[in-house]
C-alpha positions in Angstrom: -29.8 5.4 2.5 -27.2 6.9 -0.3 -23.7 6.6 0.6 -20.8 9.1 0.3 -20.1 11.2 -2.5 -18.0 9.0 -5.3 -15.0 10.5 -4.7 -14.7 10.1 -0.3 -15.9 6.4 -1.4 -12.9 6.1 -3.5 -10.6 7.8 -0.9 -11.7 5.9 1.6 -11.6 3.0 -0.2 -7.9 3.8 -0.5 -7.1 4.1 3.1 -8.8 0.9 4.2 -6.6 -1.0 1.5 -3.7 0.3 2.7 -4.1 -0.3 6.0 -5.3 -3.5 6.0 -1.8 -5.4 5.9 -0.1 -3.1 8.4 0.9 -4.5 11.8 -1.2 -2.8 15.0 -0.1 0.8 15.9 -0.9 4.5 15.2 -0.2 6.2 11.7 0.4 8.9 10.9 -0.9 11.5 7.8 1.4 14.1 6.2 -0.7 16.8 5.1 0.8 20.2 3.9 -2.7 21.2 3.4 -3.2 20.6 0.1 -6.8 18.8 -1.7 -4.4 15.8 -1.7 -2.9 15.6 1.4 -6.1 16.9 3.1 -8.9 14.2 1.9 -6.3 11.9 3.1 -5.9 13.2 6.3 -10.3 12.9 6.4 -10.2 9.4 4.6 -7.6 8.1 7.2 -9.7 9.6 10.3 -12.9 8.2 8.6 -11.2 4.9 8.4 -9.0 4.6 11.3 -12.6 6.0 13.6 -14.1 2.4 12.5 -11.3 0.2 12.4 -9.5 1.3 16.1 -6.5 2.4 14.7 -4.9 5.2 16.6 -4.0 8.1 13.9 -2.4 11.5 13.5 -1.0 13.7 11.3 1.9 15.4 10.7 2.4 18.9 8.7 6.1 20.4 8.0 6.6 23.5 7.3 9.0 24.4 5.1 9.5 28.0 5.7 10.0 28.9 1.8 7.0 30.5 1.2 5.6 34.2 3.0 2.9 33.0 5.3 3.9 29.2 5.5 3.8 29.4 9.1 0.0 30.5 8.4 -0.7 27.6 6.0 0.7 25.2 8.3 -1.3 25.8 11.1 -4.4 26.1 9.5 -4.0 22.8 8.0 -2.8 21.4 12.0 -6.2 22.7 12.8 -8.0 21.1 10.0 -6.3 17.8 10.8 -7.8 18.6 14.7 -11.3 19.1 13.5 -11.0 15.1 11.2 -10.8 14.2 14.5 -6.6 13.2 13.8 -4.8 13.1 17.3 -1.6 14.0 18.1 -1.3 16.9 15.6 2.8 17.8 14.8 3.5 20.8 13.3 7.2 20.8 12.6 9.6 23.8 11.1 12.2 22.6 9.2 15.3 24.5 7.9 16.0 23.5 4.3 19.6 24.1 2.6 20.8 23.5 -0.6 22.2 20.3 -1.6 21.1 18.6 -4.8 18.4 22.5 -5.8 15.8 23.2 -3.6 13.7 20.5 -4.6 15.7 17.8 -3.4 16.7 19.6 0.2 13.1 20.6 0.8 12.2 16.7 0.3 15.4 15.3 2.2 14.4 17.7 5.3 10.8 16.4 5.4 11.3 13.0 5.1 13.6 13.3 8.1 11.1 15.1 10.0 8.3 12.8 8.8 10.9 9.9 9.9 11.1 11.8 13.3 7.7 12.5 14.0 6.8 8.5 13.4 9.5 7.8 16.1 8.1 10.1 18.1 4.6 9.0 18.1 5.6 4.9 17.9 3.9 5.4 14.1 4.0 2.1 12.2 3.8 4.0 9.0 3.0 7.6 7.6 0.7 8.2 4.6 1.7 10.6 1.8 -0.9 12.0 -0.3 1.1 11.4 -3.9 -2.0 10.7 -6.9 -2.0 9.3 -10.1 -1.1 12.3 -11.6 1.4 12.8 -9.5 3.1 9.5 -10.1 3.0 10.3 -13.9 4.7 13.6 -13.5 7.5 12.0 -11.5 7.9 8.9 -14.3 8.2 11.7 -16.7 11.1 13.5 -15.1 12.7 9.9 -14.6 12.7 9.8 -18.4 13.4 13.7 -19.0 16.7 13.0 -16.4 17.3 9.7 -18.1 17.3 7.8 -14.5 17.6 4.3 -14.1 15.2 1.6 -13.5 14.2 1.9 -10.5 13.7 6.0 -10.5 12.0 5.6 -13.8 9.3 3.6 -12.5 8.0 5.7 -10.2 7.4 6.0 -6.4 6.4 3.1 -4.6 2.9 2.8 -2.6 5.0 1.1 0.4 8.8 1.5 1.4 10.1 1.5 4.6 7.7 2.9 6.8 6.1 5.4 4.1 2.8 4.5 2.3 1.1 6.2 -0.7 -2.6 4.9 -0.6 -4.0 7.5 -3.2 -1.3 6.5 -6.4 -4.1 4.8 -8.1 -6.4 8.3 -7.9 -6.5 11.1 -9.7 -6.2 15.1 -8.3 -9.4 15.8 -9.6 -11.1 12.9 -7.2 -8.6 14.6 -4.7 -10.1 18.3 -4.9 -13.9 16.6 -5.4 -13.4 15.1 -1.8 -12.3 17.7 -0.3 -15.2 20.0 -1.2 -17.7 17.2 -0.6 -16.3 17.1 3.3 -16.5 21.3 3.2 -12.7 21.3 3.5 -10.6 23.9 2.2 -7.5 23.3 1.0 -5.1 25.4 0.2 -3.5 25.5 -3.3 0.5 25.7 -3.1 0.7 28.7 -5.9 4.0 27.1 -6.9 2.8 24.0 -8.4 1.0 26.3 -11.5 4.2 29.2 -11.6 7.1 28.3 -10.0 10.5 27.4 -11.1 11.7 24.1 -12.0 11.3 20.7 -14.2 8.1 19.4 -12.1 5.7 22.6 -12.4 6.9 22.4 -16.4 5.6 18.9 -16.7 2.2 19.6 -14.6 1.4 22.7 -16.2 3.1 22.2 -19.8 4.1 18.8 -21.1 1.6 16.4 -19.3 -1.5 19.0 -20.6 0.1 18.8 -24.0 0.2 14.7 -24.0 -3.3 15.0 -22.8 -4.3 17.0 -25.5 -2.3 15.1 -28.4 -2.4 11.5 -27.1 -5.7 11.3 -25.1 -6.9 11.5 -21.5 -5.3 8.0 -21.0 -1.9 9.2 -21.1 -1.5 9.8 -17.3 -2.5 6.1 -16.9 -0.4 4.9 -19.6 2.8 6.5 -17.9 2.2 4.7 -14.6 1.6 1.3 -16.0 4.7 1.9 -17.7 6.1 2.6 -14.3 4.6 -0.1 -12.7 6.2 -2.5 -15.3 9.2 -1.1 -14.6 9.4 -1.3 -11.0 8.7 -5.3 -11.5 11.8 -5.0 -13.5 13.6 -3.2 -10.8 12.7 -5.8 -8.7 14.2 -8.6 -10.5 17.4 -6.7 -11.6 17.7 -4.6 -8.1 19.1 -8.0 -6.1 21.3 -9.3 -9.2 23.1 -5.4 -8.9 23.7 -5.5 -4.8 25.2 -9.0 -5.4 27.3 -8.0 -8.2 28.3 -4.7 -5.6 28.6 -7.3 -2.7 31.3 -9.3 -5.0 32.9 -6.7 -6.4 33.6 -5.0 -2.8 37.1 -4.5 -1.5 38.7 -2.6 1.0 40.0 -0.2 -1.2 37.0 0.3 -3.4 34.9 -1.9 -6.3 36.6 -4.5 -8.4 36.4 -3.4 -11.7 37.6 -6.8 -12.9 34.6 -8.4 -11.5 31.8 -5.4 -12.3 33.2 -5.7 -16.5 32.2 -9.8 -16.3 28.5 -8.8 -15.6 25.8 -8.1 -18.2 25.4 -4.2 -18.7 22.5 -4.2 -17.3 22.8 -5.8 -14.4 26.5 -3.4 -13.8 24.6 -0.1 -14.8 22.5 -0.9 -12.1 24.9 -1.6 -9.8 26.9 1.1 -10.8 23.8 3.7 -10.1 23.2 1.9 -6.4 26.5 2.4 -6.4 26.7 6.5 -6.9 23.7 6.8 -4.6 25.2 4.7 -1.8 28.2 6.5 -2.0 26.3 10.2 -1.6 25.8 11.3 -4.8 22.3 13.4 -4.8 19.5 11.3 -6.0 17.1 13.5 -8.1 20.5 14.8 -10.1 21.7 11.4 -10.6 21.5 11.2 -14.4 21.6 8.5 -16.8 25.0 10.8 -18.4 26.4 9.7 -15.0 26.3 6.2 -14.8 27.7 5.7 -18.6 30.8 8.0 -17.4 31.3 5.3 -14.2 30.4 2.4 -16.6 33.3 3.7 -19.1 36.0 3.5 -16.1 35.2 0.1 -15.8 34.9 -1.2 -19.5 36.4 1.6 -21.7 39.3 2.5 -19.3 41.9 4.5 -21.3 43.7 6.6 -18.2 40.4 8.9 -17.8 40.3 10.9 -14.6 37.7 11.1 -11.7 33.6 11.2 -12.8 32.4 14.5 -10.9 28.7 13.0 -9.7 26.0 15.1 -8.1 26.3 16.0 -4.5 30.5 17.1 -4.6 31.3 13.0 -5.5 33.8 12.1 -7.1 34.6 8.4 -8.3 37.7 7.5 -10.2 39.2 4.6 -11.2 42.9 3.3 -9.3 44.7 -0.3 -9.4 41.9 -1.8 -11.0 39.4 -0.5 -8.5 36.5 2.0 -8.5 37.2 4.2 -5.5 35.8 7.7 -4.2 38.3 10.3 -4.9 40.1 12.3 -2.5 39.9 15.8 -2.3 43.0 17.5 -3.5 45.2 20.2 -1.6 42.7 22.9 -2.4 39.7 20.9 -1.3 38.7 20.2 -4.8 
């Protein structure tokens, strides 16, 4: 007897990996409806069918698009027919805060967070590939980001997982049709706005042509490397943040004895820990914080994304208070 179709092996294949490590409990699948998303969402019923595991699936809607309410209940049904139970479909109101990228992704992960409360979830599966994960180390380097941003997404923080980062899109879409699923094709990710439909449509297609098919690989080793380096260096910066804490802000003192590395890290969990908006946070940034603690010449406040403001005061870093017009 033949098996599956290459492609649900490899998905498949995916999911049981993934799962294997993960304490008993239901998971959950957050599917937009997408080839990704969907041949997850029939890899994780496949799986979870043989192995017991209670699982579900979870689609937001973001209410950006005409007809999203459409696309998200066709994909709640599709989820239904894998045989994927409960089924959430959840709206979501996005604002503004960091471009619509950002607001759209910090409203869903609260929702995902929420619907995994809801349903006692030990985790919820994201159906990021290969290519995906290339695009986003990219825009780590096109945003000059630190470390950890540079290298990538992870396949397992918190209670999110990302079985499919070692798979391409086109083993994605080639599932999906060999299950008779039909996914639906967000037009945005060939014409719409922004630095991440640029770099899938333009400048990864470009590298491809000029540097090879391996490219997209290439990029997430080079991730991958760096994330082992984010690992070493992430500790050494919250201890130097941990030591250099006072009540009225950040010893500067004690962040200018540290090796620049190890501060520009800090500095950077430092900026997002105080609010600044994570996608915008910019290598430009962190060199302005770095200067008010080893180039301090009277400079005022560093304006950081998200309406922060740091600034350095009697020898401490310290968010800055907004002035009698609110600015």
């Amino acid at each position: 007897m033949s098996g599956p179709p290459q492609a649900v092996a490899a998905t498949r294949a995916a999911v049981r990996a993934a799962l294997t490590d993960l304490p008993p409990g239901p998971v959950l699948v957050a599917c937009s409806g997408g080839p990704d998303s969907l041949a997850l969402a029939a890899a994780t019923a496949f799986v979870a069918a043989r192995t017991g595991r209670p699982a579900g699936a979870v689609v937001v809607d973001h209410r950006l698009q005409d007809g999203s309410a459409q696309v998200a209940a066709h994909a709640g049904a599709q989820c239904r027919g894998l045989g994927l139970d409960p089924v959430l479909v959840v709206e979501v109101e996005v604002g503004a805060d960091g471009g619509p990228e950002a607001a759209a992704r910090t409203e869903r992960h609260r929702a995902l967070a929420d619907a995994a409360a809801r349903t006692g979830a030990v985790a919820v599966l994201l159906g990021h590939t290969l290519d995906d994960q290339a695009e986003q180390v990219l825009l780590g380097l096109a945003r000059g980001s630190g470390v950890r941003s540079l290298g990538g997404m992870p396949a397992a923080r918190d209670h999110l997982l990302r079985p499919f980062l070692g798979l391409r899109r086109e083993q994605t879409i080639a599932a999906c049709a060999a299950a008779g699923l039909t996914p639906w094709h967000d037009p945005t990710n060939a014409a719409g706005p922004g630095l991440r439909t640029a770099v899938r449509t333009r400048v990864l297609p470009l590298l491809t042509e000029v540097l090879g098919p391996g490219v997209a690989a290439a990029l997430v080793r080079t991730g991958d490397q760096l994330q082992e380096v984010a690992e070493v260096i992430g500790p050494l910066a919250a201890d130097l943040l941990d030591r250099a804490s006072a009540e009225d802000g950040w010893d500067a003192a004690t962040l200018a004895a540290a090796p620049a590395g190890v501060r520009r890290a800090a500095l950077h969990a430092l900026a997002l820990t105080a609010g600044a908006s994570p996608g915008a946070l910019a290598r430009s940034h962190v060199l302005s914080l770095d200067a008010l603690v080893v180039d301090w010449h009277g400079q005022g406040p560093v304006d950081l994304p998200g309406g922060l403001r740091l600034q350095r005061s009697c020898g401490r870093l310290q968010l800055a208070r907004p002035g009698p017009g609110g600015t």
